[in-house]
C-alpha positions as a printed NumPy array, in Angstrom:
array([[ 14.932,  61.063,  15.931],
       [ 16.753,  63.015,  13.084],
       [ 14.666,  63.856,   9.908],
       [ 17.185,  61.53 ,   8.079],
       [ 16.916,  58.65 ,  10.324],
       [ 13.149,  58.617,   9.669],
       [ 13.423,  59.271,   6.24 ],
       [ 16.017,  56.455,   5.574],
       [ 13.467,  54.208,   7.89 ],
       [ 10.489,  54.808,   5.468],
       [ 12.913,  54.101,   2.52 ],
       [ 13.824,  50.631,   4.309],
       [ 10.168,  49.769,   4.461],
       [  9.358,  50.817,   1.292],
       [ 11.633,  49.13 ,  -0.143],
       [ 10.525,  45.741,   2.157],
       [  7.176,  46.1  ,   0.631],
       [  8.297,  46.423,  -2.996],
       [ 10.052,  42.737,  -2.124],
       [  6.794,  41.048,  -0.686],
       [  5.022,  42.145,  -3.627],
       [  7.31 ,  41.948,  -6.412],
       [  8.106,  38.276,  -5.074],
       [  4.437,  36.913,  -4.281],
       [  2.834,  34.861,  -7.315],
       [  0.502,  36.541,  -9.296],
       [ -2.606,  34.598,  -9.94 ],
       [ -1.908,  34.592, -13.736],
       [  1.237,  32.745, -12.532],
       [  1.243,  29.507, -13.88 ],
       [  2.818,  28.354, -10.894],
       [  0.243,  30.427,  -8.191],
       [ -0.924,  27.75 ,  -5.821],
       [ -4.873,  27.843,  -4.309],
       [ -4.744,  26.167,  -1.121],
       [ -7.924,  24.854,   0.593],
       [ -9.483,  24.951,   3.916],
       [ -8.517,  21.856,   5.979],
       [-11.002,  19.159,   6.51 ],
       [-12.039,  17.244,   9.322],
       [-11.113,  13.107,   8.478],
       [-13.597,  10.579,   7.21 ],
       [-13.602,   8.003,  10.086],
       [-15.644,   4.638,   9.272],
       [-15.568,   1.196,  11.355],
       [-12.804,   0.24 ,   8.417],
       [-10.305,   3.003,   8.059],
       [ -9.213,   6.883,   8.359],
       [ -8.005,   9.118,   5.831],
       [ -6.695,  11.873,   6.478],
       [ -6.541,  15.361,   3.839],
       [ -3.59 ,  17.687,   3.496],
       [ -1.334,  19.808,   1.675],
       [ -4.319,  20.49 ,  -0.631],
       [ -3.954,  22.604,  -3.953],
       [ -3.876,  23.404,  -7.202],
       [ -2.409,  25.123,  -9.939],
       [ -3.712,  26.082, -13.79 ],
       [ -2.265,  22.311, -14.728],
       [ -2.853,  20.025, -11.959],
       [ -4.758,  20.002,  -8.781],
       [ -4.003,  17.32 ,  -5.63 ],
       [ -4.679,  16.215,  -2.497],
       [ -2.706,  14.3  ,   0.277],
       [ -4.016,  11.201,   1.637],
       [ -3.186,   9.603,   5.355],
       [ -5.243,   6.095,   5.321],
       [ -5.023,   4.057,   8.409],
       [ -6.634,   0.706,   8.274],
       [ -8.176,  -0.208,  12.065],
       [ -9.389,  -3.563,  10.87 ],
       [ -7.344,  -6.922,  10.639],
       [ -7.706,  -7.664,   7.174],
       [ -5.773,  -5.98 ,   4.522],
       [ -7.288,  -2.778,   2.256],
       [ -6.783,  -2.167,  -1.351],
       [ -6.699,   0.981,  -2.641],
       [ -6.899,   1.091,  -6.292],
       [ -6.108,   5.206,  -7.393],
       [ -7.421,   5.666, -10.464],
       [-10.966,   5.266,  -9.469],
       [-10.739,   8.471,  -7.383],
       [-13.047,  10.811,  -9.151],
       [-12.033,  15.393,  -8.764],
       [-14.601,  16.715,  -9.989],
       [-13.641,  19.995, -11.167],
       [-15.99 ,  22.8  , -13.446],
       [-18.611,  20.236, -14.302],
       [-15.403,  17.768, -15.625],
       [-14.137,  15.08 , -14.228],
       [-10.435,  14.145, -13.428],
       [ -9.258,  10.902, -12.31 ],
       [ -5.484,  10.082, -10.854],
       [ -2.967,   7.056, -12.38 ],
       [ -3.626,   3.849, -11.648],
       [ -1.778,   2.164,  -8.91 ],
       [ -2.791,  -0.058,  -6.471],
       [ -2.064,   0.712,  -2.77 ],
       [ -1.785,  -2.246,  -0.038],
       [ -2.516,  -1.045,   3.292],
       [ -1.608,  -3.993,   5.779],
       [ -4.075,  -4.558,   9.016],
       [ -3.586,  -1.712,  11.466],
       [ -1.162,   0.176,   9.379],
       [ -1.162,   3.516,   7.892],
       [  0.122,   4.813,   4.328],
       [  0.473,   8.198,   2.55 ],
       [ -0.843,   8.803,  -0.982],
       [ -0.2  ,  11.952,  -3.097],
       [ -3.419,  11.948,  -5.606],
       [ -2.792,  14.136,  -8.434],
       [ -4.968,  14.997, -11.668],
       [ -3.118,  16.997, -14.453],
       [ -4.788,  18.793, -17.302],
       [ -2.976,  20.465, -20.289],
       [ -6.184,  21.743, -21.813],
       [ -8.327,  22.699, -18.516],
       [ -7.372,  25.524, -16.057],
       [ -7.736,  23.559, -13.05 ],
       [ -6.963,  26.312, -10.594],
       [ -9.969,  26.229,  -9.326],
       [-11.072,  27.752,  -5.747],
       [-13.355,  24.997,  -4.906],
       [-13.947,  21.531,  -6.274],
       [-15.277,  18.079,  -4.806],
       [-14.078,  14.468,  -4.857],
       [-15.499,  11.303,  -4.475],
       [-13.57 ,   8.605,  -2.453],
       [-13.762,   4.939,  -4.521],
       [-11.555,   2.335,  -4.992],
       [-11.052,   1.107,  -1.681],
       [-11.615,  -2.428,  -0.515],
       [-11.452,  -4.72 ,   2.117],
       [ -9.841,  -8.411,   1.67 ],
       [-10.615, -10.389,   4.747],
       [ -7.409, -12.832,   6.135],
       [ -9.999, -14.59 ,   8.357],
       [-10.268, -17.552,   5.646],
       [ -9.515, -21.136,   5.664],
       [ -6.391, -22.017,   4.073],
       [ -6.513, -24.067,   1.039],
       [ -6.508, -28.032,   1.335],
       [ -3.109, -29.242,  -0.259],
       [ -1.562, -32.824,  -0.053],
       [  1.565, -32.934,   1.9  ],
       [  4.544, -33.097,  -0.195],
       [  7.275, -36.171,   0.617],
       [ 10.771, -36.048,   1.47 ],
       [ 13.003, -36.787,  -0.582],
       [ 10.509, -35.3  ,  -3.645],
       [  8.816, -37.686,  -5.488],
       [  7.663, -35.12 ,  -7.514],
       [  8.259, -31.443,  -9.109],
       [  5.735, -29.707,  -8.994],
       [  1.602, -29.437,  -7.803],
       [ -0.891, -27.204,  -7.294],
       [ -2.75 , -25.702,  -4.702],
       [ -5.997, -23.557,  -5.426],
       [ -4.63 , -20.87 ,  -7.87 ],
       [ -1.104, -21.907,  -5.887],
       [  1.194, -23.577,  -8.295],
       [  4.568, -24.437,  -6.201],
       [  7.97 , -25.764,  -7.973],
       [ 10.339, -27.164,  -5.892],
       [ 13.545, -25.783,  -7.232],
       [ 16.731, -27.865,  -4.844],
       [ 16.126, -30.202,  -1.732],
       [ 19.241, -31.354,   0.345],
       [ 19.352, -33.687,   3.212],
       [ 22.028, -34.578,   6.232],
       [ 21.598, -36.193,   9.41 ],
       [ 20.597, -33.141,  11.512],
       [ 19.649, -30.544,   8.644],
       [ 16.537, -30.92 ,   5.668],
       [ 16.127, -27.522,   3.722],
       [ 14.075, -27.679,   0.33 ],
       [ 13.672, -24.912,  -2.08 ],
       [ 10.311, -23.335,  -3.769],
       [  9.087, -21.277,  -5.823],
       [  5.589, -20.709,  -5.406],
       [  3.79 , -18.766,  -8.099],
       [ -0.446, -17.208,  -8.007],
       [ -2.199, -17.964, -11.014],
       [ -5.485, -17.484,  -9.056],
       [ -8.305, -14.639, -10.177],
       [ -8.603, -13.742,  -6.617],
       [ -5.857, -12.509,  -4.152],
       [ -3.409, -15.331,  -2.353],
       [ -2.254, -15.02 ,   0.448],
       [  0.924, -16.796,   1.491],
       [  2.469, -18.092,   4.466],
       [  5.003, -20.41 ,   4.701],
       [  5.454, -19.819,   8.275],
       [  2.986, -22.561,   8.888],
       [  3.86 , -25.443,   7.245],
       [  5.532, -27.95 ,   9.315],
       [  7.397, -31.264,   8.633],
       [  6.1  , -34.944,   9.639],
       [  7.948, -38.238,  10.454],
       [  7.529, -41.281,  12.235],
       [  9.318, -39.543,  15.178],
       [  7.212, -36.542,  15.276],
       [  6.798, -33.244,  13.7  ],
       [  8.412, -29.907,  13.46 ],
       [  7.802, -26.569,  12.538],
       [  9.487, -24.559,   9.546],
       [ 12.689, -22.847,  10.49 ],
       [ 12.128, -19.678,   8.61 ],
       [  8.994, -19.572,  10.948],
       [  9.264, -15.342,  11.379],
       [  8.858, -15.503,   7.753],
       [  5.875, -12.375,   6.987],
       [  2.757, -12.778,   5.582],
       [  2.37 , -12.217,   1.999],
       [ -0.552, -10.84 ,  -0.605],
       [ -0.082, -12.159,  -4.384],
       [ -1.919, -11.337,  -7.168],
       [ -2.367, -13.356, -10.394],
       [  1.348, -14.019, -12.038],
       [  3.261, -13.371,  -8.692],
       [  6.019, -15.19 ,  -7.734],
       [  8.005, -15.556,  -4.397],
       [ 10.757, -17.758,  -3.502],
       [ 10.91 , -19.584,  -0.028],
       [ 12.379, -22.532,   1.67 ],
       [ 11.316, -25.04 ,   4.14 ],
       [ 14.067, -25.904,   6.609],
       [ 14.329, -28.309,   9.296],
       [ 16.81 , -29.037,  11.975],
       [ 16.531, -32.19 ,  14.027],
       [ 18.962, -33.585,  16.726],
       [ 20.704, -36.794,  14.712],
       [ 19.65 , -39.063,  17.902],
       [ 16.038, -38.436,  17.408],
       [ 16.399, -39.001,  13.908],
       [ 18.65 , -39.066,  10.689],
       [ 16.96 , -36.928,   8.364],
       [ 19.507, -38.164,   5.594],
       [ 17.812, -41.349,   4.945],
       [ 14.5  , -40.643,   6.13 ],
       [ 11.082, -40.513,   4.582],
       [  9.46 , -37.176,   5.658],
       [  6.226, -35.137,   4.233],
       [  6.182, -31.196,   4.377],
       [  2.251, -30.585,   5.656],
       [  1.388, -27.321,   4.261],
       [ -1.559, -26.587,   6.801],
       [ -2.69 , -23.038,   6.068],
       [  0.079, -21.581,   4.372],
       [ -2.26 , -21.172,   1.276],
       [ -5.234, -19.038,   1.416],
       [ -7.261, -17.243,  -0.78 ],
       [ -9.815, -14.618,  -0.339],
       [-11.714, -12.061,  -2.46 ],
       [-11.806,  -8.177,  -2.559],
       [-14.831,  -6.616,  -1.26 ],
       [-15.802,  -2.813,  -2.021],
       [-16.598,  -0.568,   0.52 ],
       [-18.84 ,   2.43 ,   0.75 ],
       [-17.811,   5.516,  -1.387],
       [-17.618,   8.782,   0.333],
       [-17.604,  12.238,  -0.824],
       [-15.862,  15.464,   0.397],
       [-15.833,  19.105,  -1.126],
       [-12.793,  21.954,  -0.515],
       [-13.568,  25.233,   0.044],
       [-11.048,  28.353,  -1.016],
       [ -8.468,  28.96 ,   1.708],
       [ -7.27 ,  32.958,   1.484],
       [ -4.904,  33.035,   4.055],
       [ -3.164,  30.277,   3.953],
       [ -3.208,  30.773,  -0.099],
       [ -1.812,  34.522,   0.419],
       [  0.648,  32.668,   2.741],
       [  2.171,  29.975,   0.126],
       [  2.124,  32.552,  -3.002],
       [  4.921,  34.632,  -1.071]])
């Protein structure tokens, strides 16, 4: 090899490490990330969480959150009491309540921002709260059957209050309108999948019957109907008398805390050298 080809090799690599360092952060970089080791996942008889994509920089710090729920009930998450504790302070995320349905998994971005502290920090701890467990295993809530053709507007049902909002009847097809509102200080939960129709001939089951589950906290409101279909020779639904039995469509339960846990990150070099490139 000539004593130009090496030279113009050593300029070529010089010049390769000026790049890497000229374009890594800096750690005075506002914007220089410190990344953390990666942690094994908290695993109770409830849920899973899962950490990554941990870091921070001199204004915020955060953490990446898998939760599965393995239980049949549904969890409630509620961010903001998260607690990072950071140089003797302590940082807590915005508030927002997370659902996590039975057997389902969601990701959560926790973030705490500072514009006074530095929070790029190469260790700091959390503490887990917030999460709770509301059980579906309940007994629904005892409510009168409601006639057909409506003799009335409106009734309640535990913290239920439901409106019927339109009703029409022909010989083969019923289908009533709600509106069916929580006013309750607990959670509802809310399934008009059960509900089924009487009459002298027999009874049958809501047509919207794949209608899902839902969780309603005080002031929600959801719209659904009740629809029937039945052959005109078994009966004409036009001019008959018929009562919508509710069954457990209504339930309400409570939310139930579960154990706090606690986790500490430790400085992460290499993959920290890796990111700042």
């Amino acid at each position: 090899m000539t004593m130009n080809r090496i030279t113009a090799l050593l300029i070529c690599a010089g010049m390769f490490m000026f790049g890497l360092n000229t374009f890594a952060k800096d750690k005075t970089d506002p914007n220089h990330e410190n990344h953390f080791k990666q942690l094994d996942p908290i695993e109770t008889e409830d849920y899973r969480i899962e950490f990554s994509d941990v870091h921070a920089q001199m204004s915020f710090c955060l953490a990446k959150l898998t939760i599965t729920n393995k239980t049949n009930d549904y969890l409630f998450f509620y961010t903001n009491e998260v607690v990072f504790k950071i140089n003797d302070k302590e940082y807590s995320p915005k508030k927002k309540l997370v659902i996590i349905e039975p057997k389902e998994s969601t990701k959560k971005t926790l973030k705490v921002v500072s514009e006074s502290e530095n929070l790029h920090v190469e260790e700091f701890s959390m503490e887990i709260k917030g999460i709770n467990r509301v059980a579906t295993n309940v007994e629904g809530v005892a409510t009168e059957k409601f006639q057909i053709p409506a003799n009335k507007n409106s009734f309640d049902a535990g913290g239920f209050n439901i409106n019927i909002t339109d009703s029409k009847q022909t010989t083969k097809v019923t289908d009533a309108k709600f509106t069916c509102t929580y006013n309750g200080e607990n959670v509802g939960i809310f399934d008009p999948s059960k509900l089924i129709i009487t009459t002298e001939k027999g009874e049958w089951a809501n047509d919207n019957s794949k209608s899902k589950e839902v969780i309603m906290l005080k002031g929600d409101k959801k719209k659904f109907n009740a629809t029937f279909h039945i052959e005109g020779r078994i009966l004409d639904m036009q001019f008959a008398t018929m009562h919508i039995d509710w069954k457990d469509t209504f339930k309400e339960s409570t939310i139930d805390s579960l154990e706090n846990q606690n986790v500490s990150f430790e400085f992460d070099p290499g993959m920290t050298a890796g990111k700042n490139k």
